[in-house]
N, C-alpha and C positions, 0 to 999 in steps of 0.2 A: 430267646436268643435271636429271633428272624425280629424282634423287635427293635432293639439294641443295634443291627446291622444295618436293618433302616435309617437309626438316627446317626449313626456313624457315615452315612451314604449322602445322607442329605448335607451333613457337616462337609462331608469334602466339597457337594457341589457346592456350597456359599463360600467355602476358602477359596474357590479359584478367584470367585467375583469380589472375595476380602483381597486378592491377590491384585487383583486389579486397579482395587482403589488405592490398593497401597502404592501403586506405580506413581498412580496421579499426585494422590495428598502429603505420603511419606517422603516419597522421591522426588519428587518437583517441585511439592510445594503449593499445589491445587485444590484448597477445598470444596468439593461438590457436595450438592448437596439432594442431588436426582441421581445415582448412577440405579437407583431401582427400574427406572425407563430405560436403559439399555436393555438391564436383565431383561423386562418385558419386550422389546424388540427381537433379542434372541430368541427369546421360550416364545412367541407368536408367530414368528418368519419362519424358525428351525419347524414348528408343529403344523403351520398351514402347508408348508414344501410336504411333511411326508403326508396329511390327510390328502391333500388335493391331485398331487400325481403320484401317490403310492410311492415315493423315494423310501428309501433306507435313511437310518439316523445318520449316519459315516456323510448324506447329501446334507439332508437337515440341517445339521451342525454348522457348519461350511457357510452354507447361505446366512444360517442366523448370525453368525461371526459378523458375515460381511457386509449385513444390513445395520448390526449396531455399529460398528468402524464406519460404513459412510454416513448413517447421520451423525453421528460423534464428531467428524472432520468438518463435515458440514457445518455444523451449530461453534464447533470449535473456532471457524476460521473467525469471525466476527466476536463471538463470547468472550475467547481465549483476551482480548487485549483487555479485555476490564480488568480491573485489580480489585484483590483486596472483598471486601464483600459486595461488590458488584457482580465478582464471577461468581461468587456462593447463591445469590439471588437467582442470578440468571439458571446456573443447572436445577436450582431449586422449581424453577417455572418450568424447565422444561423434563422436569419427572411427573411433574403433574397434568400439563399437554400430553405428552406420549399415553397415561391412564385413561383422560379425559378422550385422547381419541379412542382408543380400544373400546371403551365405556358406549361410546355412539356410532360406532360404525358395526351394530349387530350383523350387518347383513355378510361381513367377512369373520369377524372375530368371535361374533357370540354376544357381545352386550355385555352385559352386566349376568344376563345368565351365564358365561361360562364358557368355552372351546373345550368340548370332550372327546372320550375315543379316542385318543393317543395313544400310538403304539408304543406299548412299555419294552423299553428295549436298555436305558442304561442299567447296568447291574454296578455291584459291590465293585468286584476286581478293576469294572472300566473302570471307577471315577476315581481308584487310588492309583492305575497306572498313568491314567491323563495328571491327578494334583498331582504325582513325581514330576512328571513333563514339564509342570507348569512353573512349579518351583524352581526345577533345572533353567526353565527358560529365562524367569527373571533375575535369578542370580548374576546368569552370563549378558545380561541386560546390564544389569547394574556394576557389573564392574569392565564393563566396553565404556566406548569414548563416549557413544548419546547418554548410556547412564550416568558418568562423571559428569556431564556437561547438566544432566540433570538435576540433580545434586546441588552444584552450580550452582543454578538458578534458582533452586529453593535457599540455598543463603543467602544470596545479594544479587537482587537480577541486573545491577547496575555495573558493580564487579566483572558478570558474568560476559556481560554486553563489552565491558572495554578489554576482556582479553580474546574477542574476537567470534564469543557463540551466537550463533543464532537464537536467540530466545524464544522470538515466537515457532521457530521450526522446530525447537526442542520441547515446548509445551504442547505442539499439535503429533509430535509423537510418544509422548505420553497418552495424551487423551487417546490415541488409536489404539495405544495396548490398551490402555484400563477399560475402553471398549470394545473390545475384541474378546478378553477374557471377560467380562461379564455377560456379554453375547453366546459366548463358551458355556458359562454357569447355566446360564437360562435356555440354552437348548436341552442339558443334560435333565436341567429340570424339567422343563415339558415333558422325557421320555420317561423319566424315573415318577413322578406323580400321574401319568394320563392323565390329565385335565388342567386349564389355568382359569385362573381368576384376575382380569381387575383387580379388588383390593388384595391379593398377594403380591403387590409393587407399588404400594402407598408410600407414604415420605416416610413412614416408621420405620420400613424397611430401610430406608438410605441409611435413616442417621443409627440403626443397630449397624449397619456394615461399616459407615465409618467412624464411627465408635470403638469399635474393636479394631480399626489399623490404631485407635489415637491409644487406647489402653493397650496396647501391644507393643507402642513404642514406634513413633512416625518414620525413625532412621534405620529399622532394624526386619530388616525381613524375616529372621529368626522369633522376633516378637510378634511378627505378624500370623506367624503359623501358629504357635501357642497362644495364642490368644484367641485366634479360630478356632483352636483346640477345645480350648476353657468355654468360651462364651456363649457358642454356637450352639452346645448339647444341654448348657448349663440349666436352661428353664425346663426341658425334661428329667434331668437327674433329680430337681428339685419338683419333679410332678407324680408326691408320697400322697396319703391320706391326710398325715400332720399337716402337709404345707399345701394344699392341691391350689384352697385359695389363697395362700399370699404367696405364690410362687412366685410370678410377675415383682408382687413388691420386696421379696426377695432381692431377687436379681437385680433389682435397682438400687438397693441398699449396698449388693457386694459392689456394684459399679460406680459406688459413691463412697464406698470406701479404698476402692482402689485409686482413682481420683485423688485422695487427698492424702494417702501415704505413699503411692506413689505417681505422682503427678508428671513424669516423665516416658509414664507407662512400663509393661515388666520389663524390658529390654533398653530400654529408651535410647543411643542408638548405637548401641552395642550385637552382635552376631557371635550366636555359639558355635562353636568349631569344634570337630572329634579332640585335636590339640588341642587347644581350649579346656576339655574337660579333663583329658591328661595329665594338661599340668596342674589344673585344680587340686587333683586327688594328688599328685604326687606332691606337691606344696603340702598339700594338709597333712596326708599321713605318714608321707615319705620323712617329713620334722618329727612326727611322734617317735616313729621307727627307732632313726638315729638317735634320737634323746633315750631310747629304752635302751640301744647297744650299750651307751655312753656310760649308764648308772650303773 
């Protein structure tokens, strides 16, 4: 059981950081393809803050936030105006610098061997009460003005520009959420694993995170949590005796097959609602019903 609570633990902390990239690529319209160098910016800012002055995570956290938000703004202000697969290259270069310095600056982060001794302080409860929060928060995101304005701009940024939005100030606040929650993720991580690694923020890492906003459904934040849901745990479900070694290619086969039956992803950009499901059930059975009075 304490096993299974871990992998539910771990799953919510990559949903915030799934949450994040869904700001950027679902909701604006941004493909990155490094937001794993954020993660690592948080989980190394949030973990050098509590080793080096004995802070509390509640500090930790905060600092890591706000070191992946300034370089995100940072890298943002210049990146942001490329189009198209120019900004995909560029975040792609700069997942690989942020590893690549972690990698060589042993004498703060560890190397390649590792930053250990983290105080393990995220539990279970935190990380489902912060993804509530988190989820709360991008909802009332996305249905205010910067989120419509968002939105926006992932349709037609041309459109968007002649009814008067600021584009590029609406895509550098995107990138400051999906940096900020992925700064989030990678703090909690630091405290919930004690230890990080270099290769735990390789480009693999990016493209499973955004991978699961695209099979989730780019428009759909409801498809983004279920798909977090599904994805995140799905290579442990599938790690039996039967399957131990083709788990992996498993999990590649269901993501190629979801891919091609549905290629809009589960939700694609549709949002489930308590009504929503209401009137589902009451269409479906509430017709049975009445047809059974009727005979």
């Amino acid at each position: 059981m304490t096993y299974w609570i871990g992998v539910i633990t771990v799953t919510g902390i990559w949903m915030i950081a799934i949450l994040g990239i869904s700001v950027l690529t679902g909701f604006t319209g941004l493909f990155s393809m490094g937001h794993a160098g954020f993660i690592a910016i948080g989980s190394y800012v949030c973990a050098l803050v509590s080793k080096t002055f004995a802070a509390p995570m509640w500090i930790g956290i905060p600092c890591g936030m706000a070191g992946a938000i300034l370089v995100g703004v940072l890298i943002g202000i210049p990146t942001l105006k490329l189009k198209g697969d120019y900004f995909v290259i560029a975040t792609l270069g700069i997942g690989e610098i942020v590893k690549l310095l972690i990698e060589n600056v042993p004498q703060i982060t560890g190397g390649a061997r590792g930053l250990t001794d983290i105080p393990r302080s995220t539990t279970f409860p935190l990380v489902l009460i912060i993804c509530v929060l988190c989820v709360v928060f991008v909802r009332f995101f996305l249905t205010s003005k910067h989120g419509r304005n968002g939105i926006a701009v992932r349709e037609d940024e041309v459109a968007a520009r002649a009814i008067g939005i600021n584009v590029a100030r609406q895509k550098l606040i995107g990138m400051a959420i999906s940096c900020g929650l992925c700064g989030l993720s990678g703090g909690l991580l630091a405290h919930y694993m004690g230890y990080l690694y270099p290769t735990m923020f390789t480009m693999a890492k990016s493209n499973e995170l955004i991978l699961t906003v695209i099979l989730g459904g780019k428009g759909s934040l409801t498809g983004t949590i279920l798909a977090s849901l599904i994805l995140v745990p799905l290579p442990e479900f599938l790690r039996t005796e039967a399957a131990q070694e083709w788990r992996m290619v498993l999990y590649g086969v269901l993501v190629v097959f979801v891919i091609i039956f549905r290629p809009s992803g589960f939700m694609g950009d549709r949002e489930l609602s308590i009504k929503g499901i209401f009137r589902f059930f009451k269409n479906r059975f509430g017709k049975k019903a009445e047809g059974g009075v009727g005979k």
